[in-house]
Rosetta silent file (secondary structure, phi, psi, omega in degrees, C-alpha in Angstrom):
SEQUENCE: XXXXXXXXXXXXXXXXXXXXXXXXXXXXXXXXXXXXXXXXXXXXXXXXXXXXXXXXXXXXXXXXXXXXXXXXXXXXXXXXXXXXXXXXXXXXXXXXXXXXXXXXXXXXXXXXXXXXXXXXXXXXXXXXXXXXXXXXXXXXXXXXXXXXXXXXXXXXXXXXXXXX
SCORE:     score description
SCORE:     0.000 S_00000001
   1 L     0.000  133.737  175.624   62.538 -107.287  -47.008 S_00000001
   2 L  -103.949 -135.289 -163.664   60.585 -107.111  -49.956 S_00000001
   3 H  -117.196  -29.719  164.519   59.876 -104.126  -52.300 S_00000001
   4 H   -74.508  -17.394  166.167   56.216 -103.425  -50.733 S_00000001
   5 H   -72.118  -48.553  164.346   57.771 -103.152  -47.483 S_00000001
   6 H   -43.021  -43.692  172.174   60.591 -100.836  -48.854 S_00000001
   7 H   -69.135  -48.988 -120.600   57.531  -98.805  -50.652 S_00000001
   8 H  -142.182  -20.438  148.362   55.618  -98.272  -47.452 S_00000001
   9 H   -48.738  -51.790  172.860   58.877  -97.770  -45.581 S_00000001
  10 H   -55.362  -39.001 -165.292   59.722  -94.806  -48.033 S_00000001
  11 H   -68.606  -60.939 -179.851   56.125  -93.277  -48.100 S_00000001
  12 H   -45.004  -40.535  164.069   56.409  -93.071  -44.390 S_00000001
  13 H   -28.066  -77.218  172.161   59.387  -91.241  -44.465 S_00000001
  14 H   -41.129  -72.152  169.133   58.034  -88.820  -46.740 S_00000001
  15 H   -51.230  -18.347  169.825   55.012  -88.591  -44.767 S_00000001
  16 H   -93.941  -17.273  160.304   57.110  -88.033  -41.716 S_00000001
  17 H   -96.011  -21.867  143.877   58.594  -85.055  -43.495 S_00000001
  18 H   -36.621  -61.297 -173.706   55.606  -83.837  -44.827 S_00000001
  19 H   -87.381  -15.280  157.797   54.890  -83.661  -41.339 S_00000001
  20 H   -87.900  -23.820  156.417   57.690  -82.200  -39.799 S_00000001
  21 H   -30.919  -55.814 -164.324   57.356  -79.424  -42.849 S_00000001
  22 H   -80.196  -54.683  153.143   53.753  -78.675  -41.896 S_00000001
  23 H   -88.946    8.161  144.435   54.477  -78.363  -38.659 S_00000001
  24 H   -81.261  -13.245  147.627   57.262  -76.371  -38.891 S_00000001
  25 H   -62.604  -54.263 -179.759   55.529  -74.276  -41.045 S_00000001
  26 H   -47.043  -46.298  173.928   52.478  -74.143  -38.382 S_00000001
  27 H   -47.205  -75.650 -153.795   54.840  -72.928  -36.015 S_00000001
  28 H   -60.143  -33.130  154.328   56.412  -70.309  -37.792 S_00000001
  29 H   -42.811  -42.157 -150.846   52.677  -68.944  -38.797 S_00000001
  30 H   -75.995  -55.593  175.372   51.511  -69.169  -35.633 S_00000001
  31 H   -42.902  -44.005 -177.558   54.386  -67.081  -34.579 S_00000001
  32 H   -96.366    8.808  173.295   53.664  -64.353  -37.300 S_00000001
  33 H   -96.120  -21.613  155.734   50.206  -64.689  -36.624 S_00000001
  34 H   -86.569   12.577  157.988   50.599  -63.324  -33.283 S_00000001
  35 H   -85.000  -50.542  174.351   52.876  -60.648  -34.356 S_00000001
  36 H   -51.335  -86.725 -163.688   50.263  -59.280  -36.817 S_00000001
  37 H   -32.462  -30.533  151.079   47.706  -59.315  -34.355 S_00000001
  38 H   -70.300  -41.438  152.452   49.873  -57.290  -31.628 S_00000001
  39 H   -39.547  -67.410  164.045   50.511  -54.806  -34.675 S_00000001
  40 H   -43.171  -39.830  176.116   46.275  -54.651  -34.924 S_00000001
  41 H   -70.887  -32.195  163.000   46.210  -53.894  -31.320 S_00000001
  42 H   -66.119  -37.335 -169.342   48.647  -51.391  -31.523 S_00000001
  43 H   -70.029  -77.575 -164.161   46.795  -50.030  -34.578 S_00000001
  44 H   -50.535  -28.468 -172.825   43.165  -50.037  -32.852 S_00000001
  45 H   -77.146  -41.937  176.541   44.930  -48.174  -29.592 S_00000001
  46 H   -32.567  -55.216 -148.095   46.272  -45.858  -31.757 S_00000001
  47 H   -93.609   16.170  168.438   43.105  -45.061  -33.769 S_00000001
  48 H   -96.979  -48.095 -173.010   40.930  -44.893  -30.327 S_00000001
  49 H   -43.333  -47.207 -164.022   43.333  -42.342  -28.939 S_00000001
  50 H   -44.285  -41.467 -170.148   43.035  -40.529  -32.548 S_00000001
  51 H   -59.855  -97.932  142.958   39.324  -40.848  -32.029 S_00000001
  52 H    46.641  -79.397  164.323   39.780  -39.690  -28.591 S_00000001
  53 H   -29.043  -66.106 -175.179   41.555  -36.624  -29.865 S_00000001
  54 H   -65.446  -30.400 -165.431   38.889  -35.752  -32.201 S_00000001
  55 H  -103.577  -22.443  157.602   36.102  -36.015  -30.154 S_00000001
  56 H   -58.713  -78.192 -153.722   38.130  -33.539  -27.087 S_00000001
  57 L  -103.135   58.143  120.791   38.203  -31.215  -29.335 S_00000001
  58 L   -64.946  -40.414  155.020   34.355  -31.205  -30.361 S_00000001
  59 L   -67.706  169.912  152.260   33.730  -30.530  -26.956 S_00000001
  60 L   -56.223  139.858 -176.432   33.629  -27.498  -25.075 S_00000001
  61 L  -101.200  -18.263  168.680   36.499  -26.990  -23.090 S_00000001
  62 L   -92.944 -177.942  159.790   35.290  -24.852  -20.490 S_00000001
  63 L  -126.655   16.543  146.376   32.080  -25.398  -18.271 S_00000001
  64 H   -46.224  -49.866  169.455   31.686  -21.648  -18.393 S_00000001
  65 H   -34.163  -70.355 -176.852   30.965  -22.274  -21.506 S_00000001
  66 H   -88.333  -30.526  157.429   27.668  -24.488  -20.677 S_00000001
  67 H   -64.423  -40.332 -176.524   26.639  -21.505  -17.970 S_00000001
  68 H   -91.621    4.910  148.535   26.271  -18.940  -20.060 S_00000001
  69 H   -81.407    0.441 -169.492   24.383  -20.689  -22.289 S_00000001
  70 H   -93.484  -48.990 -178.630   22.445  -22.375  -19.472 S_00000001
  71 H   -55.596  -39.812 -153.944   22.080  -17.899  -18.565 S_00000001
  72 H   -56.710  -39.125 -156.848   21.135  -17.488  -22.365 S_00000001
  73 H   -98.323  -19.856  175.803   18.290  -19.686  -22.243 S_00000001
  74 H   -92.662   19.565  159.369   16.239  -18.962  -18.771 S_00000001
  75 H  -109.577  -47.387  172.834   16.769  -15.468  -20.020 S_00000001
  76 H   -47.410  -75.403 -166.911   15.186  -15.898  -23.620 S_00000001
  77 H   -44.229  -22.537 -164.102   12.345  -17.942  -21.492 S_00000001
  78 H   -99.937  -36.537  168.348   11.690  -15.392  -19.122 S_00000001
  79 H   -54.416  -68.875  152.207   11.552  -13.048  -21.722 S_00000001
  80 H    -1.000  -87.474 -170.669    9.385  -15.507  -23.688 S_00000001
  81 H   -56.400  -58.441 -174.166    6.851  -16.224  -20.643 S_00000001
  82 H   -40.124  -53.330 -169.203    6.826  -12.093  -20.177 S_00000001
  83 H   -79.099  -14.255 -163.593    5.832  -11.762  -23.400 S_00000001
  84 H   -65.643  -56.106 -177.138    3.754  -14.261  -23.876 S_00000001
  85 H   -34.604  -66.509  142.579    2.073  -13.126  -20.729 S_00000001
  86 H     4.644  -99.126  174.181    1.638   -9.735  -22.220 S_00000001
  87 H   -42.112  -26.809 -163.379    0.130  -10.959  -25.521 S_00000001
  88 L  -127.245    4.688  175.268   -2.257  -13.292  -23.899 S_00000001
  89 L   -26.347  159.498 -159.337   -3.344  -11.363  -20.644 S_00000001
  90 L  -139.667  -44.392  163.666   -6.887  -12.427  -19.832 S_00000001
  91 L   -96.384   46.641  127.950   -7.106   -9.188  -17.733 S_00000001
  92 H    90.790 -173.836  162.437   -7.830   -7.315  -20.711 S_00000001
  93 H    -0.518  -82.231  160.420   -6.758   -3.838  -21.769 S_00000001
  94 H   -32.803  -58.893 -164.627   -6.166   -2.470  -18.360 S_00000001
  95 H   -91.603  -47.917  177.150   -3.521   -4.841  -17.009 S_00000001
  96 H   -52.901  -34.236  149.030   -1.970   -4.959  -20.474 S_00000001
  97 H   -59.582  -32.409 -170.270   -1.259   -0.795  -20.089 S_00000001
  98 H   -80.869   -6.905  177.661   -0.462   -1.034  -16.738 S_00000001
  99 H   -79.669  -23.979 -154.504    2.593   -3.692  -18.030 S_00000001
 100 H   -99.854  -11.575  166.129    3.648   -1.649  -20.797 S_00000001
 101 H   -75.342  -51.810  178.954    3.718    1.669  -18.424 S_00000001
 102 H   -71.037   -3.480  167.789    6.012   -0.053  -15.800 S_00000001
 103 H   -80.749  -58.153 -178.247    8.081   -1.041  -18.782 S_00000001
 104 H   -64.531  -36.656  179.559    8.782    2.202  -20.469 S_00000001
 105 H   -73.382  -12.849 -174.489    9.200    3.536  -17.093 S_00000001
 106 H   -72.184  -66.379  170.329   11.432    0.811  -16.261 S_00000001
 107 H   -55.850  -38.242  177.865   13.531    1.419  -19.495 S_00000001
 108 H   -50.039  -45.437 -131.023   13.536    5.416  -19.109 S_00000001
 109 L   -87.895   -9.735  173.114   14.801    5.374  -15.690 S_00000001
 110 L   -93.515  -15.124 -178.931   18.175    4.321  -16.828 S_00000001
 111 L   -81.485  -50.388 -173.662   18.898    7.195  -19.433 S_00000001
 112 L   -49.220  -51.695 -165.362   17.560   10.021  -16.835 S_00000001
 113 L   -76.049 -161.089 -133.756   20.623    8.433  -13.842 S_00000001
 114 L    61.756 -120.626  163.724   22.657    8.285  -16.535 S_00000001
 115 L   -30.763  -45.914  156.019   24.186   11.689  -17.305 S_00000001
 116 L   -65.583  -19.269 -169.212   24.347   12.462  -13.329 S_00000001
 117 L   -83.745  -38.790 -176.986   26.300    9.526  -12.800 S_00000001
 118 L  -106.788   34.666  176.665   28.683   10.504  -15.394 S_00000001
 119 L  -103.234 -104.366 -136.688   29.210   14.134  -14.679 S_00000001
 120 L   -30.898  -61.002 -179.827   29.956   12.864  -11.061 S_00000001
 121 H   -38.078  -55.140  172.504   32.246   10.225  -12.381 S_00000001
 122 H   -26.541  -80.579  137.174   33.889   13.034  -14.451 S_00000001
 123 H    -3.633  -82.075 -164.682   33.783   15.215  -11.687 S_00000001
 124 H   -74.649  -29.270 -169.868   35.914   12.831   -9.509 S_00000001
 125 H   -76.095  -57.634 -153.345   38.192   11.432  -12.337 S_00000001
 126 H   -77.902  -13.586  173.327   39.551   14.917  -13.072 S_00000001
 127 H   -58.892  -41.046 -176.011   39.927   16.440   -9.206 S_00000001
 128 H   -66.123  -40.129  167.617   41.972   12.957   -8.660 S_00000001
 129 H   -36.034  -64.517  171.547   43.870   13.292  -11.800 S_00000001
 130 H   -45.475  -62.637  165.681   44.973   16.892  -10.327 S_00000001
 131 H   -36.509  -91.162 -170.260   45.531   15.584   -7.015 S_00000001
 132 H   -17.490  -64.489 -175.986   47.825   13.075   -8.759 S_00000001
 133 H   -37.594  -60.529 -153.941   49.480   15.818  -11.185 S_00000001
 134 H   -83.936   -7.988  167.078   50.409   17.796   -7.734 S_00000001
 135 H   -99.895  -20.960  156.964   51.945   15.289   -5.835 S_00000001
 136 H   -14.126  -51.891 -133.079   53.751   13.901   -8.748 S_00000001
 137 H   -88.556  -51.521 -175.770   55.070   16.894   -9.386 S_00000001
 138 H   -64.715  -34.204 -174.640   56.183   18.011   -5.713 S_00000001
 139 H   -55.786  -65.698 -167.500   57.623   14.296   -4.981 S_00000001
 140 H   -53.614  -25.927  170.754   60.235   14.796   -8.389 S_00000001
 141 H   -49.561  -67.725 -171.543   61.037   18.782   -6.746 S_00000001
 142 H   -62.219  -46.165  157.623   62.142   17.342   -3.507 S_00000001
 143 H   -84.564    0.862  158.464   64.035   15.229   -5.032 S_00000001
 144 H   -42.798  -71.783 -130.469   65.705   17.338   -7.820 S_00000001
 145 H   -63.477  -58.312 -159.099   66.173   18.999   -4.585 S_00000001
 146 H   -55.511  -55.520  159.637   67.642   16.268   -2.405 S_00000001
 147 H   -51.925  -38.968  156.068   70.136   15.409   -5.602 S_00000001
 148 H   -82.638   12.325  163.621   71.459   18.537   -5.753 S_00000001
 149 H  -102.848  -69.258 -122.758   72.419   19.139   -1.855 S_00000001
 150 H   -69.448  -41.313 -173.156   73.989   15.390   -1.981 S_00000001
 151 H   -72.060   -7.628 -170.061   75.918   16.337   -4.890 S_00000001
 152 H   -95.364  -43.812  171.144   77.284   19.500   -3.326 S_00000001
 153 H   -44.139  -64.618 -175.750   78.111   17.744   -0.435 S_00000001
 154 L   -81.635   -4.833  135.154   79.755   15.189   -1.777 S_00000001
 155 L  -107.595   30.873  126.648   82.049   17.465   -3.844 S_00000001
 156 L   -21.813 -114.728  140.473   82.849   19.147   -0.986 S_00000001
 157 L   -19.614  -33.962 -177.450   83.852   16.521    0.866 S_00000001
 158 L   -60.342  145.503  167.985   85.833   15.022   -2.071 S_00000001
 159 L  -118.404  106.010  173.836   89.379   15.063   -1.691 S_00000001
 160 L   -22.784  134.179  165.835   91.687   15.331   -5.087 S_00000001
 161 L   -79.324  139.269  170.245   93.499   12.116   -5.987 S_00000001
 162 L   -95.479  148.028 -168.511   96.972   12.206   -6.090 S_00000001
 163 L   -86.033  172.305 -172.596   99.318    9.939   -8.588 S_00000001
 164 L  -106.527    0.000    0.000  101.471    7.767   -6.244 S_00000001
């Protein structure tokens, strides 16, 4: 063998170690390149739940919640179109008094019923209240009463103990 074979024997060598190097390096990359990447996946599910989170509680939680504002707003409109109506009657004068009469009376009619309803109420609270008071009162009698036979009875009835 001569010394260029011996040179080109040696290089390979090297070059075959070179090459077991690289890809045992390639390996061991590859390997932490899918563990970082299963970390990032863990990270984005994390930060969608977080998101997730954040965005439940931006919403409403009830759907009560979206009714009475769904009541809020066909009540402002119908108040709206009434007034609107009102303001922009076409039959004149006339129809605009006869709205604004059925209004006030409309508005009155709850203060006059009023004041009978809550003398009546009144009226009814305190007769029940009594009513209450007097059987209250006779129920705790009878049994004052009832406690004090039982207790008479039963020393009575008692027989001293004797020591043995």
């Amino acid at each position: 063998m001569d010394v260029t074979q011996l040179k080109d024997k040696a290089k390979a060598r090297v070059n075959e170690t070179r090459l077991d190097r690289a890809s045992t390096d390639n390996e061991r990359l590859s390997v932490e390149n899918d563990v970082l990447r299963r970390e990032l996946d863990r990270a984005n599910d994390d930060r969608g739940r977080f998101l997730e989170a954040l965005e439940s509680l931006q919403r409403p939680t009830t759907t009560t919640t979206g009714r009475k504002h769904r009541l809020r707003r066909a009540t402002t409109l119908a108040i709206a179109a009434g007034s609107a109506y009102v303001i922009g009657a076409k039959a004149g004068r006339e129809r605009y008094e006869q709205i604004r009469s059925w209004w006030d009376r409309t508005k009155g009619r709850g203060a006059e019923v009023m004041p009978e309803q809550i003398t009546d109420l009144t009226d009814t609270a305190t007769s029940t209240i009594a009513d209450a008071k007097q059987k209250a009162s006779s129920t705790v009698d009878d049994i004052k009463q009832t406690a004090a036979s039982k207790t008479q009875d039963a020393k009575k009835n008692s027989t001293p103990l004797t020591g043995s």
